[in-house]
C-alpha positions in Angstrom: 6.3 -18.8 -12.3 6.1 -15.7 -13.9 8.0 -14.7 -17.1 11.3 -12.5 -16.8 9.2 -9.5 -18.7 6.3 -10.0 -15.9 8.9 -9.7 -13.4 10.9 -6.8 -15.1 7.5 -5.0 -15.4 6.5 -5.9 -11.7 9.4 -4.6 -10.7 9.2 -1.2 -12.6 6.0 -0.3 -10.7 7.2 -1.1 -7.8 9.9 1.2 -8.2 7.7 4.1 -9.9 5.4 3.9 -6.9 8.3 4.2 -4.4 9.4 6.9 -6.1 6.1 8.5 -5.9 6.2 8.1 -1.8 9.7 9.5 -1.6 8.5 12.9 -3.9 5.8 13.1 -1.3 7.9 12.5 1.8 10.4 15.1 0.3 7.6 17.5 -0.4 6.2 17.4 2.8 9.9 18.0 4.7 11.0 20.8 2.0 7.1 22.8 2.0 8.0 24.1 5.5 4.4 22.9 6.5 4.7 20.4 9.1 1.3 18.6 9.6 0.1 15.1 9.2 -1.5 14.1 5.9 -2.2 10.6 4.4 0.4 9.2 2.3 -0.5 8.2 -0.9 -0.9 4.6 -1.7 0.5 2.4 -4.6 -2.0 2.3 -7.0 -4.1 -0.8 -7.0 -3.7 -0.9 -3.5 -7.3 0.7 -2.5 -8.5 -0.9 0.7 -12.3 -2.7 -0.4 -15.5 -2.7 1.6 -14.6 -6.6 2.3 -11.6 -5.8 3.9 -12.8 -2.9 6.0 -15.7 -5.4 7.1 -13.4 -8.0 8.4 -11.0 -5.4 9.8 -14.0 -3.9 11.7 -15.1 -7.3 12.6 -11.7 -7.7 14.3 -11.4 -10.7 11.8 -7.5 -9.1 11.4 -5.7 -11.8 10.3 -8.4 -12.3 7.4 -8.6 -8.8 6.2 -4.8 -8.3 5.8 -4.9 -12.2 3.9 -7.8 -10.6 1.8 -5.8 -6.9 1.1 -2.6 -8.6 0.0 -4.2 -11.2 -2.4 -6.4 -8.1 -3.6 -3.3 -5.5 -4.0 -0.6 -7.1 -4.2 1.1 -5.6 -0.8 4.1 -7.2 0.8 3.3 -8.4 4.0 4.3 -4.9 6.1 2.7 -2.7 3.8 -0.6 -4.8 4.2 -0.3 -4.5 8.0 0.2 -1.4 8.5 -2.8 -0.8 6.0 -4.9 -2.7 8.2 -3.5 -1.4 11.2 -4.1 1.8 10.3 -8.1 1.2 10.1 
């Protein structure tokens, strides 16, 4: 089990990297351009070769096993990583 300062840390950059997608959302609603543009990601959270392998593979189930043991993505946020391959 990890230590209460792992966890406090964890925590923080989970909360710095939602902050970072609420900036961009607000950004995107406030610049008065309204077109489609990738989100940015949570650092760490770069999709490997491996992953877009299985993906392509239709192997679905193993890429999104692979991407969250790799990034450390909660089970949504790896499938609509994978999903959006």
């Amino acid at each position: 089990m990890a230590s209460t300062d792992q966890q406090l840390l964890d925590l923080k950059q989970q909360v710095a990297a939602l902050q970072e997608k609420v900036n961009w959302m607000y950004d995107q609603l406030t610049s008065g351009e309204h077109h489609i543009a990738k989100m940015p990601s949570a650092p760490g959270s770069e999709i490997s070769p491996e992953v877009m392998d299985l993906a392509r593979q239709g192997k679905k189930l193993e890429a999104l096993t692979l991407y969250r043991s790799q990034s450390g993505a909660s089970l949504s946020e790896a499938k609509s990583a994978i999903d959006g391959l």
